[in-house]
DORO-213252 format. One record per residue (C-alpha): x, y, z; residue in one letter. Coordinates in steps of 0.5 Angstrom, whole numbers, plus 500, padded with zeros to 3 digits. Layout:
XYZA
...
//
This chain:
500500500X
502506499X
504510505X
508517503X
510523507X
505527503X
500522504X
500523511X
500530510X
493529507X
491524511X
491529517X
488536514X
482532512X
481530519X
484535523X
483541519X
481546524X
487544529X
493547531X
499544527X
504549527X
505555533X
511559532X
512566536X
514572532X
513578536X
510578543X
505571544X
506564541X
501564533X
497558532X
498555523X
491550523X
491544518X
487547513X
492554513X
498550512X
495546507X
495553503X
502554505X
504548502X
501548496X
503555494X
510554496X
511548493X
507551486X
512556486X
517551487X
515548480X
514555477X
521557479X
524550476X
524545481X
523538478X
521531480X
528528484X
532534484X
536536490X
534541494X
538544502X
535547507X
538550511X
535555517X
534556525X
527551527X
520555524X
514554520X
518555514X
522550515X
517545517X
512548510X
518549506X
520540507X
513539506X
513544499X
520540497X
515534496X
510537493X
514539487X
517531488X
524534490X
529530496X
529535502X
537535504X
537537511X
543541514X
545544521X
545551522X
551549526X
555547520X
560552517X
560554511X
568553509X
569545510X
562541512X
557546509X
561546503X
562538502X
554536504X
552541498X
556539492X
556532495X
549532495X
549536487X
545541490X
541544485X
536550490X
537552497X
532555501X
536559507X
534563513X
536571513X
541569518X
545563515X
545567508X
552570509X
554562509X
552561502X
554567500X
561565502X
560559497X
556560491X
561560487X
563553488X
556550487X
557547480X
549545481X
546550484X
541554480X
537558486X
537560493X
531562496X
532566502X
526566508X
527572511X
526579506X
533583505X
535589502X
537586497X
539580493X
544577490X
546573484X
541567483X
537569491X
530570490X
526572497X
521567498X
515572498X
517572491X
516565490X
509564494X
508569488X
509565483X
506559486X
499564486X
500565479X
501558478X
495556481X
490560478X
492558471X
494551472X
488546475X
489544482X
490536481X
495537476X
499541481X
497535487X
499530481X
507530482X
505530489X
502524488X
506521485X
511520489X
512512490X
514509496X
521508496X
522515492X
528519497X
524524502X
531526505X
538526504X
542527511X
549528513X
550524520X
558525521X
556520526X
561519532X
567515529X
567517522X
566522516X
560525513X
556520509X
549521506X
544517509X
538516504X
532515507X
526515503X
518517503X
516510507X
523510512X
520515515X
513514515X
513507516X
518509523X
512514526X
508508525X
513504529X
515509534X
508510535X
506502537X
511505544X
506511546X
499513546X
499521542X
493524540X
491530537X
490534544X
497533544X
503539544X
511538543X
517544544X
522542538X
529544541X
533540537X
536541530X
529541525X
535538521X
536531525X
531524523X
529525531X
526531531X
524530523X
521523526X
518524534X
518532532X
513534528X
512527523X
509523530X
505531531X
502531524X
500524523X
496525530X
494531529X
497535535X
501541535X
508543534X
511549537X
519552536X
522556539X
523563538X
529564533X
533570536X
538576533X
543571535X
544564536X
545567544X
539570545X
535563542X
539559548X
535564552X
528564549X
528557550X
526557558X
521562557X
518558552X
517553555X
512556559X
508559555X
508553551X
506548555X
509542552X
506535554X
513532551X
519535549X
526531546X
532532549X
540530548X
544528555X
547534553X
541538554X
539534560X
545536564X
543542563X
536542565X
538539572X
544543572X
538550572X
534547577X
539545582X
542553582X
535554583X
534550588X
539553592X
537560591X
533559595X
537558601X
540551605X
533550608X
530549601X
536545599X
537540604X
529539603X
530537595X
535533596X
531528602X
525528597X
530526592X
532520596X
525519597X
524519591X
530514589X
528509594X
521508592X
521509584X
527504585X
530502577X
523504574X
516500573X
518494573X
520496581X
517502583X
514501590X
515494590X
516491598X
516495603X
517501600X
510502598X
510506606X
514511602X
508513598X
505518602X
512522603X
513521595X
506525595X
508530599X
514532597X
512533590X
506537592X
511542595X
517541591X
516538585X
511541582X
513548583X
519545579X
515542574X
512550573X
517552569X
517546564X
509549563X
506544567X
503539563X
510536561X
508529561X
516526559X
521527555X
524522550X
532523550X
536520544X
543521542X
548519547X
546514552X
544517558X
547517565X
542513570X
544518575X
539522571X
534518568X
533517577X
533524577X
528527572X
523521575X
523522582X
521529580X
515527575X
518529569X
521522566X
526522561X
525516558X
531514554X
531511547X
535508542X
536509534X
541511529X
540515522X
540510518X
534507522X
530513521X
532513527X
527510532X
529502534X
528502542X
525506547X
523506554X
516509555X
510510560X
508502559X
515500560X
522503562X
527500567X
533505568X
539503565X
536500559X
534503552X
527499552X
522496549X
523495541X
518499536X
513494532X
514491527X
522490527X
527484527X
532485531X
538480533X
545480536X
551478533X
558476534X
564476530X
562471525X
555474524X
551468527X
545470532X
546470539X
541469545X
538473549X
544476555X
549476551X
553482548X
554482541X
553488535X
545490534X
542489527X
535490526X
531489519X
524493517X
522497513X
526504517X
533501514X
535506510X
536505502X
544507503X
549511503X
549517497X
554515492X
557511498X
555503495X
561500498X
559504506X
552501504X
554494502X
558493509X
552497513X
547493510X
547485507X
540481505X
536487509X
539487516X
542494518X
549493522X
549498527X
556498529X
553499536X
555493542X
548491546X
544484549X
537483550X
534481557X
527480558X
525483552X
528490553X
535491549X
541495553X
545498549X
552498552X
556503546X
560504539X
564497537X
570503535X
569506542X
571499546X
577500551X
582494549X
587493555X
593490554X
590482555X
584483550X
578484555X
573490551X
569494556X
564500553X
567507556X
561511554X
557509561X
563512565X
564518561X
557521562X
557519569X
564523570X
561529565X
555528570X
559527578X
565531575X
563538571X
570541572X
571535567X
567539562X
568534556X
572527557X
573521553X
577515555X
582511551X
586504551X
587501546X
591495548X
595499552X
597498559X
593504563X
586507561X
587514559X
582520559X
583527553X
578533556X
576539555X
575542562X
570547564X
574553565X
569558568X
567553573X
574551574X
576558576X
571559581X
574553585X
580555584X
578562587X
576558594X
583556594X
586563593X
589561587X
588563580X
589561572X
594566571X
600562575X
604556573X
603554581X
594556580X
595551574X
598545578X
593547583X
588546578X
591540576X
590537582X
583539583X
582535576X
585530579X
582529585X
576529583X
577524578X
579519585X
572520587X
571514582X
577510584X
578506591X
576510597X
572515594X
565517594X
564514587X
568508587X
562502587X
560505580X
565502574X
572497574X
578500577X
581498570X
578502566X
578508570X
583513568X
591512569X
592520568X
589525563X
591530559X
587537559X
586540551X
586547549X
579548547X
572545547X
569540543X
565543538X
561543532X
565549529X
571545530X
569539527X
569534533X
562534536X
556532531X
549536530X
546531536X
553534541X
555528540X
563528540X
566524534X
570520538X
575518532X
577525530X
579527538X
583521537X
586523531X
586530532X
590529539X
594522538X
601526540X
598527547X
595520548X
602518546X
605521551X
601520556X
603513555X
611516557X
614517564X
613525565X
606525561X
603519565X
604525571X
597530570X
602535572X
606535566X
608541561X
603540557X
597540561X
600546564X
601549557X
593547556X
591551562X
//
C-alpha cells in the first residue's frame, strides 16, 4: 500500500483541518497555523517550487533555524517531487556545508535570512545549484537569490492558471521508495556519508515509534533539537502530524545566543506534553533546576535532596519495580513532596510535560532516576539515522533505567557475533535490525551501503544484548577500551557518568587500545573550574594556580576509584590512568562534535594522538606535566 509523506499529509488535513498544527512566536505570543491553513501554505509554496523550476527527483537543501517555514518548506519540496537534503545551522560553511551540497548535487537551497552570508561565501563553488530561496526579505538579492514571497507569488500564478490536481498529481505520484531525504550524519567514528531515507522510511517508522506510546491530536511537542536530525523529523513533527497535534519551535533570536535563552521562556508559554532532549541537554536541565533550587536558600536544598531520595528509594529501576515491598510506606511521602516540591518545578516545563523522549548518546542512569523521581520522566531510546532512526525506547507502559527498552513493531532484531551468527538473549554482541525503517543506503557510497546492509539487515556497528524483552545498548564497537589481555568494555557509561558527577571535567573520552593503562582526553570547564580555583586562593594566571587545577582535575576523577564516593560504579581497570587537558572545547564548529552534540570520537582520537602517546610516557602519565600546564 502506498504510504508516503504527502499521504500522510493528506490524511491529517482531512481529519484535522480546524486543528492546530504549527505554533510559532514572532512578535509577543505564540500563533496557531491550522491544518487547512498550512495546507495552503504547502500547496502554494510547492507550486512556486514547480514555476520556478523544480523538477520530480532534483536535490533540494534546507538550511534554517526550526520555524514553520522549515516545516512548510519540506513539506512543499515533496509537493514539487523534490528530495529535501536537511542541513544543521551549526555547520560551517567552508568545510562540512560545502562538501554536503556539492556531494548531494544540490540544485536549490531554501535558506534563512541568518545562515544567507553561509551560502554566499560559496555560491560559486556550486556547480549544480540554480537557485537560492531565501526565507527572510533582505535589502537586496544577489545573483541566483530570490526572496520566498516572490516564490509564494508565483505558485498563486500557477495555481489560478493550472487545474489544481494536475499540480497535486506530481505529488501523488510519489511512490514508496521514491527519497524523502538525503541526511549527512557525520555519525561519531566516521566521516559524513549521505543516509538516503525514502518516503515509506519515514512513514513506516511513525508508525513503529507509535506501537510504544499513545498520542492524540490534543497533544503539543516543544521542538528544540535541530529540525535537520530524523529524531526530530520522526518524533518532532511527523508523529504530530499524522495524530493531528500540534507542533511548536522556538522562538528564533537575533543571535544563536538569544535563542538558547527563549528556550525557558518558551516552554512555558508552550505548555508542552513531550519534549525531545539529548544527555547534553538534559545535563543542562538539571544543572538549572539545582541552581534554583539552591537559590532558595540550605533549608529548601536540604528538602529536595530528602525527597529525591525518597523518590529514588520507591521508584527504584523504573515500572517494572516501582513501590515494590516494603517501599510501598513511602507512598504518601512521595506524594507529599511532589506536592510541595516537584510540581513547582515541574511549573517552569509548562506544567503539563508528561515526559521526554531522550536520543543520541546513552543517558546517564543517575539522570533518567532524577527527572523520574521529580515527575517528568526522561525515557531513554535508541536508534540511528539509518533506521530513521527509532529501534528501541522506553516509554509510560515499560521502562527500566539502565535499558533503552522495548523494540518498536513491527521490526527484526538479532545480535550477532564476530562470524554474523545469531546470539541468544543475554548475550552482547552487534545490534542488526531489519523493517521497513532501514534505509535505502548511502549516497553515491554503494561500498559503505553493501558493509552496512546485507540481505536487508542493517549492522548498526552499535554492542547490545536483550534481557526479558528489553534491549540494552552498551556503546559503539569502534568505541571499545581494548586493554593490553584482549578484555572489551564500553566507555560510554563512564564517560557520561563522569560528565555528570564531575562537571569541572566538562567534556572527557576515554582511550585503551591494548595498552597498558586507560587514559582520559578533556576539555574542561573552565569557567567552573575558575570558580573553584577561587576557594582556594589560586588563579589560572599562575603556573602554581594551574597544578593546582590539575590536582582538583585529579581528585575529582578518584572520586571513582577505591575509596572514594564513587568507587561501586565502574571496574577499577577501565578507570583513567592519568588524563590529558586539551586547549579548547569540543565543537561543531571545530568538526569534533555531530549535529546531536555527540562527539566524534575517532577524530578526537586523531586530532589528538600526540597527546594520547604521551601519555603513555613516564612524564605524561604524570597529570601534572607541561603539556597540561600548557593547556590551562
Amino acid at each position: 500500500m502506498k504510504k508516503t509523506l504527502v499521504d500522510f499529509f493528506e490524511s491529517s488535513v482531512k481529519q484535522y483541518a480546524g486543528n492546530t498544527f504549527l505554533l510559532e512566536k514572532t512578535k509577543d505570543r505564540f500563533e496557531p497555523t491550522t491544518y487547512a491553513q498550512a495546507k495552503e501554505l504547502v500547496y502554494r509554496l510547492g507550486a512556486g517550487l514547480v514555476a520556478l523550476g523544480v523538477k520530480k527527483g532534483d536535490n533540494m537543501a534546507l538550511l534554517s533555524e526550526g520555524r514553520n517555514a522549515w516545516i512548510v518548506g519540506e513539506l512543499a519540496m515533496f509537493y514539487a517531487g523534490a528530495t529535501n537534503v536537511p542541513l544543521s545551522v551549526k555547520l560551517e560553511e567552508a568545510n562540512d556545508l560545502l562538501f554536503r551540497l556539492q556531494h548531494a548535487e544540490v540544485k536549490y537551497v531554501m535558506v534563512s535570512g541568518q545562515q544567507l552570508k553561509k551560502i554566499r561565501s560559496i555560491t560559486g563553488q556550486l556547480p549544480f545549484l540554480k537557485k537560492v530561496i531565501v526565507i527572510d526579505e533582505q535589502p537586496a538579492c544577489e545573483e541566483k537569490e530570490i526572496f520566498i514571497g516572490e516564490v509564494n507569488k508565483m505558485g498563486e500564478a500557477y495555481l489560478r492558471k493550472t487545474p489544481l490536481e494536475e499540480f497535486l498529481a506530481i505529488g501523488q505520484s510519489l511512490q514508496n521508495d521514491d527519497y524523502a531525504t538525503i541526511t549527512y550524519t557525520s555519525g561519531t567514528t566516521a566521516d559524513p556519508k549521505g543516509v538516503i531515507l525514502t518516503h515509506r522510511n519515514y512513514t513506516a517508522n511513525v508508525e513503529q515509534s507509535l506501537s510504544c506510546m499513545d498520542i492524540d491530536q490534543n497533544w503539543r511537542t516543544f521542538i528544540i533539537l535541530p529540525l535537520d536530525h530524523c529524531f526530530a523529523h520522526v518524533v518532532g513533527f511527523y508523529i504530530f502530524m499524522y495524530r493531528g497535534a500540534s507542533v511548536a519551535t522556538v522562538q528564533t533570536g537575533s543571535t544563536p545566543m538569544q535563542t538558547l535563552k527563549n528556550i525557558p521562556v518558551n516552554i512555558r508559554e508552550v505548555k508542552p506534553y513531550l519534549i525531545l532532549s539529548v544527555p547534553a541537554l538534559a545535563r543542562n536541565f538539571r544543572k538549572n533546576i539545582e541552581q534554583g533550587i539552591q537559590a532558595q536558600g540550605k533549608a529548601i536544598a536540604a528538602l529536595f535532596n530528602l525527597a529525591l531520595k525518597t523518590g529514588y528509594a520507591f521508584h527504584g529501576d523504573g515500572s517494572d519495580d516501582k513501590g515494590r515491598g516494603w517501599r510501598f510506606l513511602l507512598k504518601p511521602l512521595v506524594t507529599f513532596f511532589d506536592k510541595i516540591l516537584f510540581a513547582k518545578v515541574r511549573q517552569n516545563f509548562g506544567g503539563e510535560l508528561r515526559f521526554f523522549i531522550g536520543g543520541g548518546a546513552l543517558l546517564d542512569k543517575d539522570l533518567q532516576k532524577f527527572y523520574y523521581a521529580i515527575g517528568m520522566p526522561m525515557y531513554q531510546g535508541y536508534g540511528l539515522s539509518e533506521a530513521t532512526p527509532v529501534i528501541s525506547t522506553n516509554g509510560p507502559r515499560r521502562h527500566l533505567f539502565g535499558s533503552s527498552g522495548v523494540l518498536v513493531r513491527p521490526l527484526d532484531l538479532k545480535i550477532c557475533d564476530d562470524g554474523g551468527r545469531e546470539l541468544p538473549d543475554g548475550e552482547k554482541g552487534e545490534i542488526a535490525v531489519r523493517g521497513e525503517n532501514v534505509m535505502a543506503g548511502y549516497w553515491k557510497n554503494p561500498a559503505a551501503t553493501a558493509e552496512t546492509v546485507k540481505d536487508g539487515w542493517l549492522y548498526t556497528g552499535d554492542m547490545g544484548y536483550m534481557k526479558e524483552g528489553l534491549l540494552y545498548v552498551l556503546g559503539r564497537f569502534k568505541s571499545l577500551l581494548i586493554s593490553s589481555d584482549g578484555e572489551k568494555y564500553s566507555p560510554e557509561g563512564i564517560e557520561e557518568a563522569m560528565m555528570e558527577h564531575l562537571p569541572v571535567a566538562g567534556q572527557l573520552l576515554l582511550y585503551n587500545n591494548q595498552r597498558p593503562y586507560t587514559v582520559a582526553i578533556l576539555a574542561p570547564n573552565k569557567e567552573l573550574l575558575k570558580k573553584q580555583l577561587e576557594r582556594r586562593q589560586a588563579s589560572l594566571d599562575t603556573e602554581k594556580g594551574k597544578e593546582e587545577a590539575i590536582k582538583l582535575i585529579k581528585n575529582q576523577l578518584n572520586r571513582f576509584r577505591k575509596g572514594g564516593d564513587l568507587s561501586d560504579m565502574f571496574p577499577e581497570r577501565w578507570l583513567p590512568a592519568t588524563f590529558a587537558i586539551l586547549p579548547e572545547p569540543w565543537t561543531e564548529q571545530n568538526g569534533l562534535v555531530n549535529s546531536s552534540l555527540k562527539v566524534i570520537r575517532g577524530k578526537v582520537e586523531k586530532r589528538y594522538a600526540a597527546r594520547i602517546e604521551y601519555l603513555y610516557t613516564p612524564e605524561g602519565k604524570n597529570p601534572v606535566n607541561p603539556e597540561n600546564i600548557n593547556s590551562l
